[in-house]
C-alpha positions, 0 to 999 in steps of 0.5 A: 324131519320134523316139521313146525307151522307158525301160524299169526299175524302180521308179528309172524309176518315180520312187520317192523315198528314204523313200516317194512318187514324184518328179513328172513332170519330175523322174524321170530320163525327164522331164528327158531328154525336156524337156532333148531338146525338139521332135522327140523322145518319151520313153515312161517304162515303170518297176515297182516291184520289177521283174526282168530275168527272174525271178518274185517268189516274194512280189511279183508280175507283176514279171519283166522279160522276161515284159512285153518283149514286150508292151511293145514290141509296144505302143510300136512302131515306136520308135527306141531301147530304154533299159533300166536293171534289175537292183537288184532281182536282188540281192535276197537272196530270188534267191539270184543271182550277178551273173553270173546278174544280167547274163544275165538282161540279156542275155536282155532284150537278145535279145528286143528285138534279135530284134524289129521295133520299130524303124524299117522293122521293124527292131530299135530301138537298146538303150541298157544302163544299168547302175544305181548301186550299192546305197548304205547300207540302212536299211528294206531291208536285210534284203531286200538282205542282200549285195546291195551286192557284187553291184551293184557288179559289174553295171557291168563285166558290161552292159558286156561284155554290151553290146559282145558284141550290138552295143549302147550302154552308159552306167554310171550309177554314174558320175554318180549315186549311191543315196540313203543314206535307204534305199539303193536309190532316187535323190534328185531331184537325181540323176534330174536328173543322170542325165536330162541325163547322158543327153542327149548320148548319146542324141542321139549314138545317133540321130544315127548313132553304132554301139554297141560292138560287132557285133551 
């Protein structure tokens, strides 16, 4: 069997625009996992609010890189890593540039390429997703003031961080868009969207197919 985690924030979770959170088949993981049938395991692993490295100075627990690690070590061994983070890094309180945003990646992606989760001890595949941009804000804008610039940005930087380690790259901005209901979460019809974008290029990546560049 071949075994996917997918490790996020609250868009993992399954958050809906306004409150509440979408059920089991409709977060994006679910719709992969029921779109890939037999043969396959989809482990959904989203927080609320959660970092690619950094500590909340209000919320906590929610740095990206503090629970890696611990993850990892309990889902291995799994075939590939899908990790899509960095909405919350724009959040005004960081104070970040985007180039700070995808370093913050990049030390994500270092640690699961160090580790022996994957098959035979060796690293899994990483699949960088790189989140749609922020869309209208309503009760968040505050939080995210000047957020939107920023996360227009972040695509183009995982996809140089991608090629740089030798891993796979998908822009979900390409096929989703955030809600305007609060500007930050997707609406279930773009989980689903996302979910069955993501099919054929999981499958392509456990079939074989190399990342983007030399790891």
């Amino acid at each position: 069997m071949k075994v996917i985690v997918c490790y996020g924030d609250s868009n993992t979770w399954g958050a809906a625009p306004g409150g509440g959170r979408h059920g089991f088949d409709e977060r994006w993981p679910g719709v992969l996992r029921n779109a890939l049938g037999d043969g396959y395991w989809v482990i959904e692993e989203g927080l609320n609010g959660r970092t690619t490295v950094w500590e909340d100075p209000i919320e906590e627990h929610k740095s990206g890189k503090a629970y890696l690690v611990p993850c990892i070590e309990t889902h291995k061994p799994f075939d590939l890593i899908a990790v899509m983070l960095g909405t919350n890094d724009t959040k005004q309180r960081f104070s970040l540039h985007a180039d700070d945003i995808a370093a913050g990646l990049e030390t994500l992606v270092k640690i699961i390429l160090r580790s022996d989760a994957g098959p035979h001890g060796r690293a899994p595949e990483v699949l960088v997703i790189a989140p749609p941009p922020i869309a209208r804000l309503t009760q968040y804008a505050g939080m995210f003031t000047g957020a939107g610039e920023k996360s227009r940005r972040l695509a183009a930087l995982y996809e140089r961080v991608a090629a740089l380690h030798g891993c796979h790259f998908f822009d979900a901005g390409r096929v989703i868009a955030s809600s305007d209901v609060d500007g930050i979460h997707f609406a279930a019809p773009e989980h689903r969207s996302l979910g069955n974008a993501l099919l054929p290029v999981v499958t392509a990546i456990l079939a074989g197919a190399p990342g983007t560049g030399p790891r």
